[in-house]
N, CA, C and O atoms as a MOPAC input file, in Angstrom:
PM7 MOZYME 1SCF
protein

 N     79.55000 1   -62.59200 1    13.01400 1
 C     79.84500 1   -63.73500 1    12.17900 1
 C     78.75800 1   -63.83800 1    11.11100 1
 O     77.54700 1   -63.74200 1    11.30800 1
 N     79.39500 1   -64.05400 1     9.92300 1
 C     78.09900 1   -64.34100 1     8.53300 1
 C     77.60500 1   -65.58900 1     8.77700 1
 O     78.21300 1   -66.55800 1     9.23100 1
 N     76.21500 1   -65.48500 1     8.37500 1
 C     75.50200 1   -66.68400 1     8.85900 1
 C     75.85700 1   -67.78900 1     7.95400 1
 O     75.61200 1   -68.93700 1     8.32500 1
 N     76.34700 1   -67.60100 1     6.93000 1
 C     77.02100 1   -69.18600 1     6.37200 1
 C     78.66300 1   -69.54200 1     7.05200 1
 O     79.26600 1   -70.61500 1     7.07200 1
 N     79.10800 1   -68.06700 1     7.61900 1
 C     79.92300 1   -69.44100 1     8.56400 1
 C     79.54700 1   -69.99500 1    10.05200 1
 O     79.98700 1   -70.84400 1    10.82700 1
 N     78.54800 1   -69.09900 1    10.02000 1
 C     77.44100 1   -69.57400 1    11.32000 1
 C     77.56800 1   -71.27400 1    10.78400 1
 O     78.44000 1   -72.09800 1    11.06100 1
 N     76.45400 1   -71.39900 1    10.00000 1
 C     76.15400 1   -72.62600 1     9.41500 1
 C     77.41100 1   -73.58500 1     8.92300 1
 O     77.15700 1   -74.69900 1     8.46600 1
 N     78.93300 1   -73.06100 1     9.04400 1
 C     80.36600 1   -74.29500 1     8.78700 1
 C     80.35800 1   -74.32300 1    10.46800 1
 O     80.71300 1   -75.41100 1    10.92400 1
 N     80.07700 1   -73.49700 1    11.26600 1
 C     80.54500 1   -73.99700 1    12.53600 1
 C     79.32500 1   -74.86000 1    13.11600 1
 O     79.63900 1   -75.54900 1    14.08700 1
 N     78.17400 1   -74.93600 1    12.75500 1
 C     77.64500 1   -75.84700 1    13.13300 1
 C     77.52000 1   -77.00800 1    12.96200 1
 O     77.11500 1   -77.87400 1    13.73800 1
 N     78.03100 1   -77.10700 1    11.43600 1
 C     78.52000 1   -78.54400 1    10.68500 1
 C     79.34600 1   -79.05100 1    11.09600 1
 O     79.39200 1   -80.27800 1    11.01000 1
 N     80.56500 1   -78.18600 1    11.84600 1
 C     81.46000 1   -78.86600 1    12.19200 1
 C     81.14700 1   -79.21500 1    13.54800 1
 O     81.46900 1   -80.35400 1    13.88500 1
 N     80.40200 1   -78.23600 1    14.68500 1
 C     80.25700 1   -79.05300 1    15.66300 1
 C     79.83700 1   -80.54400 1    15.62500 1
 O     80.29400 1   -81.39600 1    16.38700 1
 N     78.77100 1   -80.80400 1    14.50300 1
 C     78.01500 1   -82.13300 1    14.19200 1
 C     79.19300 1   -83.09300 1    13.83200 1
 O     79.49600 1   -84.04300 1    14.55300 1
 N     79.84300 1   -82.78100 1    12.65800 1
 C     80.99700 1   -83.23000 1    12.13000 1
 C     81.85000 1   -83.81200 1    13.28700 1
 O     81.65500 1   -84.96100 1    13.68300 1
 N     82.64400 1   -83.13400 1    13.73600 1
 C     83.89200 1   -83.46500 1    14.61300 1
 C     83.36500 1   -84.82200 1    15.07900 1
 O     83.55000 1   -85.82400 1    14.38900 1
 N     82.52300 1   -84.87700 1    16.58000 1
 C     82.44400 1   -85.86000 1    16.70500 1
 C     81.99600 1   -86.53800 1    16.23700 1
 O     82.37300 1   -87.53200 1    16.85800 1
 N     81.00800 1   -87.06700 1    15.06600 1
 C     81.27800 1   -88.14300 1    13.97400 1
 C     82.49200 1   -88.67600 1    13.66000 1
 O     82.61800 1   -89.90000 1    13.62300 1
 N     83.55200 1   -87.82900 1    13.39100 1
 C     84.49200 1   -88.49400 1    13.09200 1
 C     85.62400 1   -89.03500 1    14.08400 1
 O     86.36800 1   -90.00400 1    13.93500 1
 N     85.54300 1   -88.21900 1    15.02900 1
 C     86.00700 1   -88.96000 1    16.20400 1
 C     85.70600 1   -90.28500 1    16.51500 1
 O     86.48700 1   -91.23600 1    16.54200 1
 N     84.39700 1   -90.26700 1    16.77100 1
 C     83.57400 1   -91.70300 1    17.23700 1
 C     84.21300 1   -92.80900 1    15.98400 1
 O     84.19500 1   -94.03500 1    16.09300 1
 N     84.60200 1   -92.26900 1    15.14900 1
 C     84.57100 1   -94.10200 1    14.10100 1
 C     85.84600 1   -94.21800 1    14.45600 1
 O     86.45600 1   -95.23600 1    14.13000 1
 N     86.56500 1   -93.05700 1    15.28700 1
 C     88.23100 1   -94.25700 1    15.25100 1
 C     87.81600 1   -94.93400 1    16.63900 1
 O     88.43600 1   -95.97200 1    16.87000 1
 N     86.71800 1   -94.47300 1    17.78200 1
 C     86.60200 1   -95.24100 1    18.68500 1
 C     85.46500 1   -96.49900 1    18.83100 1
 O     85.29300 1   -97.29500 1    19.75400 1
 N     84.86200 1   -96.36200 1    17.71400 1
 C     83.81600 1   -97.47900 1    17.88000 1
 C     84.39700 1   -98.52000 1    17.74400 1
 O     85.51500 1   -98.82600 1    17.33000 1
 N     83.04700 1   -99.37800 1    18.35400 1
 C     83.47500 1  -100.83700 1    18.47700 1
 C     81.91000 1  -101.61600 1    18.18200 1
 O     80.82400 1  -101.12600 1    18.49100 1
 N     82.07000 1  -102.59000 1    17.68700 1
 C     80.55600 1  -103.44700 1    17.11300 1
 C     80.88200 1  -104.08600 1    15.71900 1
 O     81.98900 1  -104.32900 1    15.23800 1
 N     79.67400 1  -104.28700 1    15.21300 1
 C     79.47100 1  -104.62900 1    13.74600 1
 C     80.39300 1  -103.96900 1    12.86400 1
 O     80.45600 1  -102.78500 1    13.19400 1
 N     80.99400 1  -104.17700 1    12.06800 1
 C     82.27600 1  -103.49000 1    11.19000 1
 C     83.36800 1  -102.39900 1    11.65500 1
 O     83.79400 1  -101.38100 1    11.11000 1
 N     83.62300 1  -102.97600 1    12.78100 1
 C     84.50500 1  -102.03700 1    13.60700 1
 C     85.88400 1  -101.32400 1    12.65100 1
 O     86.31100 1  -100.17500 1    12.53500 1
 N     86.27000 1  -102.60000 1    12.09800 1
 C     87.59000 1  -102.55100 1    11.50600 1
 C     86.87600 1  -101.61500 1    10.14800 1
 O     87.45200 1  -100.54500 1     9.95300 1
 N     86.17400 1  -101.79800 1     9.59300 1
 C     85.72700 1  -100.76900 1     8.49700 1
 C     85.72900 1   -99.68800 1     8.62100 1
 O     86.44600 1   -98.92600 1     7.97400 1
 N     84.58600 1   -99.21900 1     9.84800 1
 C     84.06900 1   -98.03900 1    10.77500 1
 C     85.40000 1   -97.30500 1    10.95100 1
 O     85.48600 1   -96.26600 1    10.29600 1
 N     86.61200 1   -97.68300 1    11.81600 1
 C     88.06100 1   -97.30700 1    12.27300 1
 C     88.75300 1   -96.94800 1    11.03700 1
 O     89.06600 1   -95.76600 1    10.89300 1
 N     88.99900 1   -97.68700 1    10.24100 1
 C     89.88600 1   -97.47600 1     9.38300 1
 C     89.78600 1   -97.22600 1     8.09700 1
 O     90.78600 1   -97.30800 1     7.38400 1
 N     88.42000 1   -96.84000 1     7.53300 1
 C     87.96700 1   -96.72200 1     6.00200 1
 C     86.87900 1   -95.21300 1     6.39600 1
 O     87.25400 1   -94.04200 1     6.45000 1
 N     85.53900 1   -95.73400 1     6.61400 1
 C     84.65400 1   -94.53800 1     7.21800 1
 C     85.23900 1   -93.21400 1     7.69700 1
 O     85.00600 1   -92.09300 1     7.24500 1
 N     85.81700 1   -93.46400 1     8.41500 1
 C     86.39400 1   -92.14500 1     9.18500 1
 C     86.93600 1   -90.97800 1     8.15100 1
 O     86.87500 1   -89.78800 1     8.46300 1
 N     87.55100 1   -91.49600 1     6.70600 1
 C     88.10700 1   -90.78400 1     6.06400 1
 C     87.52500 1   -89.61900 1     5.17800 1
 O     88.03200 1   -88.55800 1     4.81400 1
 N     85.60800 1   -90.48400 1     4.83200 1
 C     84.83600 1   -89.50700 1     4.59200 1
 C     84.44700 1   -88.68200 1     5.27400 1
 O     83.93600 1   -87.83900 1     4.53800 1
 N     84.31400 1   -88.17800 1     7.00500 1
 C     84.09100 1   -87.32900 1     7.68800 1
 C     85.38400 1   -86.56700 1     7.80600 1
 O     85.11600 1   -85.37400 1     7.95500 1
 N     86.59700 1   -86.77300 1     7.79700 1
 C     88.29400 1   -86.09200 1     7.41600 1
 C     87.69400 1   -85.21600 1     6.42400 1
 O     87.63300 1   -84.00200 1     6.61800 1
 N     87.09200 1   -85.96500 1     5.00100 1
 C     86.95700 1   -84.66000 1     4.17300 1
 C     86.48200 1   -83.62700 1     4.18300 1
 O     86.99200 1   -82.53400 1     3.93700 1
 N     84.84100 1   -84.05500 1     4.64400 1
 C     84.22800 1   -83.20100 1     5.33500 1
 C     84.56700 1   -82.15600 1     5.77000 1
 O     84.55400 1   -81.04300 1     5.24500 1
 N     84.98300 1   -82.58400 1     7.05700 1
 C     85.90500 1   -81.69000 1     8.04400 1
 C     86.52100 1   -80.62700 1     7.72900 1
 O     86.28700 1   -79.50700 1     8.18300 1
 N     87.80600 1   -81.08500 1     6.48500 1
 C     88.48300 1   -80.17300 1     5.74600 1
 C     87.61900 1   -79.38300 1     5.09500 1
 O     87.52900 1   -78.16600 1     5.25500 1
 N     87.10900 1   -79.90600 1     4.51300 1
 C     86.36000 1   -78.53800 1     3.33100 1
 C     85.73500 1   -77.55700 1     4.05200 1
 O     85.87400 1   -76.38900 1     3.68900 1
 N     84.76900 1   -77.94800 1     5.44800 1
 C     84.38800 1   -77.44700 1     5.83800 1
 C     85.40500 1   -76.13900 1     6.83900 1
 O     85.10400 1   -74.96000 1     7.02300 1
 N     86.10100 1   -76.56500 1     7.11800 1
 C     87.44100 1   -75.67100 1     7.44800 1
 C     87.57600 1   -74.78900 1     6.86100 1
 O     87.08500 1   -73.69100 1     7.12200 1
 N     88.52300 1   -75.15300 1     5.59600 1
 C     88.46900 1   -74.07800 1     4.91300 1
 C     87.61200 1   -73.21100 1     4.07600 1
 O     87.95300 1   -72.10400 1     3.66100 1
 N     86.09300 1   -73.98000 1     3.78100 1
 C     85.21200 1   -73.12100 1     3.55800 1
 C     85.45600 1   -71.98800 1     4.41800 1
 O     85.81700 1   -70.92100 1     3.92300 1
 N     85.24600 1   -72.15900 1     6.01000 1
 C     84.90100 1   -71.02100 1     7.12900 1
 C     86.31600 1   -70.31300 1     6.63500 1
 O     86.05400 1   -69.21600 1     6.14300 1
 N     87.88700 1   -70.63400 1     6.61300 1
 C     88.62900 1   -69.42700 1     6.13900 1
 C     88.93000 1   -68.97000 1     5.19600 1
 O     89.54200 1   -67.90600 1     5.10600 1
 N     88.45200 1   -69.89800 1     3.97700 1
 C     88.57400 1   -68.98700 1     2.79600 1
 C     87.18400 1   -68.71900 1     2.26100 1
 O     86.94100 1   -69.49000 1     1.33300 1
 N     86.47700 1   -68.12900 1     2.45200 1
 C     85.29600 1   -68.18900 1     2.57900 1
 C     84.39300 1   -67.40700 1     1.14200 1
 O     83.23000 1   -67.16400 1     0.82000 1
 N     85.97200 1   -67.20700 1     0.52100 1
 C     85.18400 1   -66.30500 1    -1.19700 1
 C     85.81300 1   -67.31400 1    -2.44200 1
 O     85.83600 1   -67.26400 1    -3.67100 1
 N     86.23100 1   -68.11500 1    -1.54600 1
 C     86.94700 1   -69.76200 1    -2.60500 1
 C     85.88700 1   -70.24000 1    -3.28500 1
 O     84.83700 1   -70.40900 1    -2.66500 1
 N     85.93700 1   -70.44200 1    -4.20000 1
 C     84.64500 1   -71.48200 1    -4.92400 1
 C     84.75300 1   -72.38600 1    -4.12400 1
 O     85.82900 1   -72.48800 1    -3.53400 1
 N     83.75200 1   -73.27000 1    -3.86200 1
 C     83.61000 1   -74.82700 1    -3.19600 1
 C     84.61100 1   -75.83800 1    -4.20400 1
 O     85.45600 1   -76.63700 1    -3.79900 1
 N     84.26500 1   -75.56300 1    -5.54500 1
 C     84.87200 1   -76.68800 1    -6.15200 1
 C     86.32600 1   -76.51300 1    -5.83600 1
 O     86.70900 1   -77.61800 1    -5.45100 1
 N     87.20800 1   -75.76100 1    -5.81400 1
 C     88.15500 1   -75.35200 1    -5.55400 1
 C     88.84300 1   -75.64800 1    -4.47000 1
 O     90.07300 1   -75.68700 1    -4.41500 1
 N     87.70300 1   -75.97700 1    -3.11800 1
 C     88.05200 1   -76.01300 1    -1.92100 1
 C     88.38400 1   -77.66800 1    -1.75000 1
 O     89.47200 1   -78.21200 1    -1.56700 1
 N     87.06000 1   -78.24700 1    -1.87700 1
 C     86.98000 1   -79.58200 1    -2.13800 1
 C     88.27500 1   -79.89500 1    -2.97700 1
 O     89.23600 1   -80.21400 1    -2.27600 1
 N     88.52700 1   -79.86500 1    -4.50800 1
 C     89.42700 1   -80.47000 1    -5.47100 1
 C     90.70200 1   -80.11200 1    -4.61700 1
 O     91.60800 1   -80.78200 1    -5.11200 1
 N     91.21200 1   -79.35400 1    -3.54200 1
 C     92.54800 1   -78.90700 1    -2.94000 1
 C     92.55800 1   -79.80900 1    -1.90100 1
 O     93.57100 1   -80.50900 1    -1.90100 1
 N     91.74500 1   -80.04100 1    -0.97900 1
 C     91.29600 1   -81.12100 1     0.14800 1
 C     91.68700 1   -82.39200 1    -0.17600 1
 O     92.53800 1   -83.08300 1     0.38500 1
 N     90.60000 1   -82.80100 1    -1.67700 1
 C     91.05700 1   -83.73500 1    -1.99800 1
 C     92.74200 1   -84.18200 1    -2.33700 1
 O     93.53100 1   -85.04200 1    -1.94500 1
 N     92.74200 1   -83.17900 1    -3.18500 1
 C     94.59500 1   -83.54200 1    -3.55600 1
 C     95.40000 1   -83.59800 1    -2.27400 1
 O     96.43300 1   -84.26700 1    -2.27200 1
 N     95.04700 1   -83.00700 1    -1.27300 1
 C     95.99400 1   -82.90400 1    -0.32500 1
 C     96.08700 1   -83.91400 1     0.46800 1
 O     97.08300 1   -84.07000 1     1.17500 1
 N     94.64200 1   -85.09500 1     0.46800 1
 C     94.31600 1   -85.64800 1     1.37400 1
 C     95.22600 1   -86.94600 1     0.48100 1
 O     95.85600 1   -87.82700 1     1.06600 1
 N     95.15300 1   -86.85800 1    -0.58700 1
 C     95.53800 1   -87.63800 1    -1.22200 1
 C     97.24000 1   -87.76600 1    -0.97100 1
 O     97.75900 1   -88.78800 1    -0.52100 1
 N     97.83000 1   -86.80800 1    -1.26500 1
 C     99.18100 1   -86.29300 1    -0.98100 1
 C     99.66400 1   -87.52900 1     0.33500 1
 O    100.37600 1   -88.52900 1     0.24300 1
 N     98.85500 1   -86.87800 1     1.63500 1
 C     99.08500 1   -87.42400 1     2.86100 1
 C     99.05300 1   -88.91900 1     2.89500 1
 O     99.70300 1   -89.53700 1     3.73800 1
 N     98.28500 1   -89.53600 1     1.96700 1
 C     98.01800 1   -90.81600 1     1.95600 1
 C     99.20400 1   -91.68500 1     1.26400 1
 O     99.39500 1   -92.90100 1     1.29200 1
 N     99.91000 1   -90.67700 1     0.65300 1
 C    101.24800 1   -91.68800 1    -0.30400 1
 C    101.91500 1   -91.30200 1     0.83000 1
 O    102.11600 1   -92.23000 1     1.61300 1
 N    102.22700 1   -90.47500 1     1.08800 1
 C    102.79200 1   -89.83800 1     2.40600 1
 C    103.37500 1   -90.97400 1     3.26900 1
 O    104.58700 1   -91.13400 1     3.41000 1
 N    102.59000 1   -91.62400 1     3.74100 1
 C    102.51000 1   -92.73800 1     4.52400 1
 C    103.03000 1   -93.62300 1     4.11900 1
 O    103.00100 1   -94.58600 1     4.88600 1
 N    103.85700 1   -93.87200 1     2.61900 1
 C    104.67800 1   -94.31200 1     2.23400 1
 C    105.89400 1   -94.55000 1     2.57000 1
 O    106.57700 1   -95.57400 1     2.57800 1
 N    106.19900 1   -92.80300 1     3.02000 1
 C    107.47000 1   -92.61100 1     3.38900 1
 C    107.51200 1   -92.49000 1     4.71800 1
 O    106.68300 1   -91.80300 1     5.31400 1
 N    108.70200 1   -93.29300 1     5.47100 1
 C    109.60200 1   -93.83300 1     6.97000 1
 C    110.66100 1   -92.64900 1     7.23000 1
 O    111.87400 1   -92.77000 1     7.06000 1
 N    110.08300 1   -91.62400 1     7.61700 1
 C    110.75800 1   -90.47400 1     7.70500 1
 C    110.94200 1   -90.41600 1     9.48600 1
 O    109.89300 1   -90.57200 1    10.11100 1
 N    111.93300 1   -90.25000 1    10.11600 1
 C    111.80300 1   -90.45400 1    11.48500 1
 C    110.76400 1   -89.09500 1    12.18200 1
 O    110.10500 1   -89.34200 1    13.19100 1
 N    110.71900 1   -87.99400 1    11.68000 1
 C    110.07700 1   -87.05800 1    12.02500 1
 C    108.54600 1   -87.15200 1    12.03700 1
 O    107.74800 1   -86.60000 1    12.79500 1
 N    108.31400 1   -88.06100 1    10.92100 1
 C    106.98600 1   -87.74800 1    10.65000 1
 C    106.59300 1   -89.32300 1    11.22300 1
 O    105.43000 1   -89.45600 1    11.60400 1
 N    107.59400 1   -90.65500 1    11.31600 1
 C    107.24800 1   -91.30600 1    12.82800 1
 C    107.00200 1   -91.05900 1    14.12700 1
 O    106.49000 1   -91.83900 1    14.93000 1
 N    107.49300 1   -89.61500 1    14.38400 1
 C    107.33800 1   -89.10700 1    15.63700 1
 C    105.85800 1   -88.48300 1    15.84000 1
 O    105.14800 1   -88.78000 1    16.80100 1
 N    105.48800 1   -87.60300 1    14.84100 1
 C    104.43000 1   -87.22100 1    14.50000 1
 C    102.99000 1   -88.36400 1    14.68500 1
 O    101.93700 1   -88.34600 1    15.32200 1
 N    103.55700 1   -89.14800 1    13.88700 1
 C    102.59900 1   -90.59000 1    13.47500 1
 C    102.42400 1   -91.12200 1    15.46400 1
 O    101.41100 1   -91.60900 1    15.96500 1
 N    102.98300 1   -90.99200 1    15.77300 1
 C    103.28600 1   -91.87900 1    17.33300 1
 C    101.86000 1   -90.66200 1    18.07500 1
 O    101.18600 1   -91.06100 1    19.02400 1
 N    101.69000 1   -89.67100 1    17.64200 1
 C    100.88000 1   -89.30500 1    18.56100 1
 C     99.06800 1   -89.46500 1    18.23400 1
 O     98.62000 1   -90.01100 1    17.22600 1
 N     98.46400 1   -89.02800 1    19.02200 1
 C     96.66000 1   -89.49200 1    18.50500 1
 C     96.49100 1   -88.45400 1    17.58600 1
 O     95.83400 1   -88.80700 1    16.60700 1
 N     96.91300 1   -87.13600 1    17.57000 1
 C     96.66600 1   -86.09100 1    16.54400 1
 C     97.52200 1   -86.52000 1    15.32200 1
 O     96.96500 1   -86.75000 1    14.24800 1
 N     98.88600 1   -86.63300 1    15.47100 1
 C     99.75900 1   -87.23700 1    14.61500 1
 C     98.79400 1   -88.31700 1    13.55100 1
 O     98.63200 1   -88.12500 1    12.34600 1
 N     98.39700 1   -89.12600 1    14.11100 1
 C     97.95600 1   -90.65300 1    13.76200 1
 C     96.68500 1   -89.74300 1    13.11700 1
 O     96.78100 1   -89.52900 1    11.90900 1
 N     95.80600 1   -89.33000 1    13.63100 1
 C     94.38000 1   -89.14200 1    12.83400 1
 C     94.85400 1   -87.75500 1    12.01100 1
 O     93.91800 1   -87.49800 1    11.25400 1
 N     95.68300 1   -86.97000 1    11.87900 1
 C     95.79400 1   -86.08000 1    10.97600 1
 C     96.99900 1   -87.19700 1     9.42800 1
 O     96.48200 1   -87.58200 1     8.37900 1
 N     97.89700 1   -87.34000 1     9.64000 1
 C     98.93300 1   -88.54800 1     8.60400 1
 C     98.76500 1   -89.55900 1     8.21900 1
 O     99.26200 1   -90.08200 1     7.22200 1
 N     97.47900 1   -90.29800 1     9.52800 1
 C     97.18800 1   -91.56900 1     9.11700 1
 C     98.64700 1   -92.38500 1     9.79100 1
 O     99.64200 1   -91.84100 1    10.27100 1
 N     98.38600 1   -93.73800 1     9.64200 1
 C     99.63500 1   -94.83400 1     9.89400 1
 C    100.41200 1   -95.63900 1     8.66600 1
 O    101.60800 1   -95.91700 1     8.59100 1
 N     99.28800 1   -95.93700 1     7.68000 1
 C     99.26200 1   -96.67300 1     6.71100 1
 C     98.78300 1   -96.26600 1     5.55000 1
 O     97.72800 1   -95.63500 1     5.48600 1
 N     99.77500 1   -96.69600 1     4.09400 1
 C     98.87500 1   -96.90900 1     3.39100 1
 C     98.01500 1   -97.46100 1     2.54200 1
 O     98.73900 1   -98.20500 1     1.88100 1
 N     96.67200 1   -97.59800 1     2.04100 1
 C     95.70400 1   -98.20400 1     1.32200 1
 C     94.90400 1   -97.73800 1     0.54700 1
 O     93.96900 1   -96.97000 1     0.77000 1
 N     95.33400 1   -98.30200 1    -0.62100 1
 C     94.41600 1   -97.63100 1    -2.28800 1
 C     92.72600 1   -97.94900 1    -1.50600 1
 O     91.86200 1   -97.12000 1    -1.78900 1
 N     92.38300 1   -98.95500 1    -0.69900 1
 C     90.73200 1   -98.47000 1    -0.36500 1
 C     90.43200 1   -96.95700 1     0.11600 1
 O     89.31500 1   -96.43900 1     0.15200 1
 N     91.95300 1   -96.20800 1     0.56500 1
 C     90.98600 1   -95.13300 1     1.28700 1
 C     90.29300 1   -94.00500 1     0.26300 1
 O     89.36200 1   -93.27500 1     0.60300 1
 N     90.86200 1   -94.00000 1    -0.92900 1
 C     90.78400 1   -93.43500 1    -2.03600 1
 C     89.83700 1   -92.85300 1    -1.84600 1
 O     89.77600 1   -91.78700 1    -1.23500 1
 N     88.42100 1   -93.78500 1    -2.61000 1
 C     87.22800 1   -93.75800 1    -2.81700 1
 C     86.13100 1   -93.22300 1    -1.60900 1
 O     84.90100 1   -93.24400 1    -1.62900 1
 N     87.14200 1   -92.70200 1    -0.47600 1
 C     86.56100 1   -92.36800 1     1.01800 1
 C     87.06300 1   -91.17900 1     0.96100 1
 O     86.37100 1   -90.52300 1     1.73900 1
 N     88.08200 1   -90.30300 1     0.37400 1
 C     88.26800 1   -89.14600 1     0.03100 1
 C     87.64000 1   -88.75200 1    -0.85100 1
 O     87.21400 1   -87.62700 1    -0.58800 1
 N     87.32900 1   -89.11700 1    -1.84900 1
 C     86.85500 1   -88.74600 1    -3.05500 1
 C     84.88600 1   -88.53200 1    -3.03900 1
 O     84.15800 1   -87.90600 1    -3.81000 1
 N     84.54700 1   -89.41800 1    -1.72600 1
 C     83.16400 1   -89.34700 1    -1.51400 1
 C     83.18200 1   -88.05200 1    -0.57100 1
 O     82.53800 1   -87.02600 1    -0.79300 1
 N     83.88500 1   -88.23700 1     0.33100 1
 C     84.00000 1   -87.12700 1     1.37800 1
 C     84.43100 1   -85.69700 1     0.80200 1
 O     83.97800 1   -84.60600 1     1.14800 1
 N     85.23600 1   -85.91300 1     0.01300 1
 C     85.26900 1   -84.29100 1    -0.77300 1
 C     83.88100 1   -83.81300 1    -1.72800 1
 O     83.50500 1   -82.64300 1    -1.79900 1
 N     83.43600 1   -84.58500 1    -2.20100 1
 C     81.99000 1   -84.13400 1    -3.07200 1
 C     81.05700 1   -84.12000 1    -2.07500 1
 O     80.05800 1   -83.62700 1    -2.59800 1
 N     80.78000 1   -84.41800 1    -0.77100 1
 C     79.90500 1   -84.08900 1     0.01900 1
 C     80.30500 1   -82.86500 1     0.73500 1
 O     79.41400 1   -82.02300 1     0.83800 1
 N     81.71200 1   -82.51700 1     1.37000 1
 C     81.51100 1   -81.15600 1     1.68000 1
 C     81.87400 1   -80.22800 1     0.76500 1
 O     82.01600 1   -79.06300 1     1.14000 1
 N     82.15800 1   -80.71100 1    -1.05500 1
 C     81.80600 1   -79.70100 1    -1.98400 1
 C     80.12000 1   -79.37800 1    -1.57700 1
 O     79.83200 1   -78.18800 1    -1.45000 1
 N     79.30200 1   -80.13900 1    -1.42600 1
 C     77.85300 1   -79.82500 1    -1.60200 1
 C     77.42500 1   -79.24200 1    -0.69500 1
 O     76.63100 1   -78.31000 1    -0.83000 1
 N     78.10400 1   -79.90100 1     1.06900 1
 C     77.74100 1   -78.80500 1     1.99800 1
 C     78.03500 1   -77.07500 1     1.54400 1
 O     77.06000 1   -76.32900 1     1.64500 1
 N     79.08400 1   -76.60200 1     1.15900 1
 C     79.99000 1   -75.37000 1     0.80300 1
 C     78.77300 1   -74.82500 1    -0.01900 1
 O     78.13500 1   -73.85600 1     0.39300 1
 N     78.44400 1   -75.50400 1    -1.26100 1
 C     77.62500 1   -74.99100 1    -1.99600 1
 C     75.82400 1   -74.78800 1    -1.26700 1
 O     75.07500 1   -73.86100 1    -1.57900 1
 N     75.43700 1   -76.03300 1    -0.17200 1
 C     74.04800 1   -75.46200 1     0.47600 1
 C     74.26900 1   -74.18000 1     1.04000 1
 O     73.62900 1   -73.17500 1     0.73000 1
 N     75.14900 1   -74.22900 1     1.84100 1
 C     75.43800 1   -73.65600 1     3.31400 1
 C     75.58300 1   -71.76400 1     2.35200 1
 O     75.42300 1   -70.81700 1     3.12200 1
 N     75.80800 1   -71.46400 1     1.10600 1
 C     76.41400 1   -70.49200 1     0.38700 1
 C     74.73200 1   -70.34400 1    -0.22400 1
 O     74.55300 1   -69.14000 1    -0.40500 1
 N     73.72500 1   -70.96300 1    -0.52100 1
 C     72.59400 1   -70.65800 1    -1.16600 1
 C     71.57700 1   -70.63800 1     0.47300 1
 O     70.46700 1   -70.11000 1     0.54400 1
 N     72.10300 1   -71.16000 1     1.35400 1
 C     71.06800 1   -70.73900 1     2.69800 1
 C     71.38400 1   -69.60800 1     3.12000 1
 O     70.39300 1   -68.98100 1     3.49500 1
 N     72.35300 1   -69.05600 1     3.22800 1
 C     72.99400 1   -67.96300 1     3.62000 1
 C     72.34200 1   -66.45100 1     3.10600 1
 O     72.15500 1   -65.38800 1     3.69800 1
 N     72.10300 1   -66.89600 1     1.74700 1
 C     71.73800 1   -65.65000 1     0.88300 1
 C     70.42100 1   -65.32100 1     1.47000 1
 O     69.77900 1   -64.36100 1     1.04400 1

C-alpha cells in the first residue's frame, strides 16, 4: 500500500467514528451535533474515499464531485419516492440519503468538502 493511502486509511479510521458519534451524541447542542455537524465529517469521509480510489484525481476535483453529489442527495430528500423511503427507513439508508431537507446543511458540505480538499492535498505532499 502507498503511504498516502496509508495516511486516507488512517484518516478515515479517525474520521468514521467522529462521524458516527454526532448522530449518537447527546448533551449541549445535541440537536445541532445530530443533525447539522455530522455533515462536515460525511464530506470528509467522502473525499477521503475517493481520494484512496481514485487516487491520480486532483483533490479539487474530488472534493468539487463530493460536493455536488452531496448536494444532489440533499434535494434528493425532496423527493417521496417509495424506494428510496425504504432505503431512508434503514440506519445506513438514513445516514447515507439523509431524512430531510435543509438549506442549513449547505454550508456543512461546503466546509466539509474544502477540508478533505486540504486533507487530499497534505496527505499527497507527506507522501512524497
Amino acid at each position: 500500500m502507498s503511504r498516502y493511502r496509508l495516511l486516507l486509511v488512517l484518516a478515515l479510521i479517525v474520521i468514521v467514528p467522529i462521524g458516527f458519534l454526532t448522530k449518537f451524541y447527546t448533551g449541549p447542542a445535541q440537536s445541532w451535533v445530530n443533525d447539522s455537524l455530522g455533515g462536515l465529517f460525511y464530506e470528509i469521509f467522502w473525499c477521503l474515499v475517493f481520494g484512496f480510489i481514485f487516487q491520480k484525481t486532483k483533490a479539487i476535483k474530488i472534493a468539487l464531485i463530493v460536493c455536488a453529489s452531496t448536494c444532489f442527495l440533499e434535494f434528493l430528500q425532496l423527493w417521496d419516492v417509495s424506494f428510496l423511503e425504504k432505503l431512508r427507513g434503514t440506519f445506513l439508508g438514513q445516514t447515507i440519503l439523509g431524512n430531510s431537507f435543509n438549506w442549513l446543511d449547505f454550508p456543512y458540505y461546503f466546509v466539509g468538502s474544502f477540508f478533505g480538499f486540504l486533507f487530499l492535498i497534505q496527505f499527497k505532499k507527506l507522501s512524497k
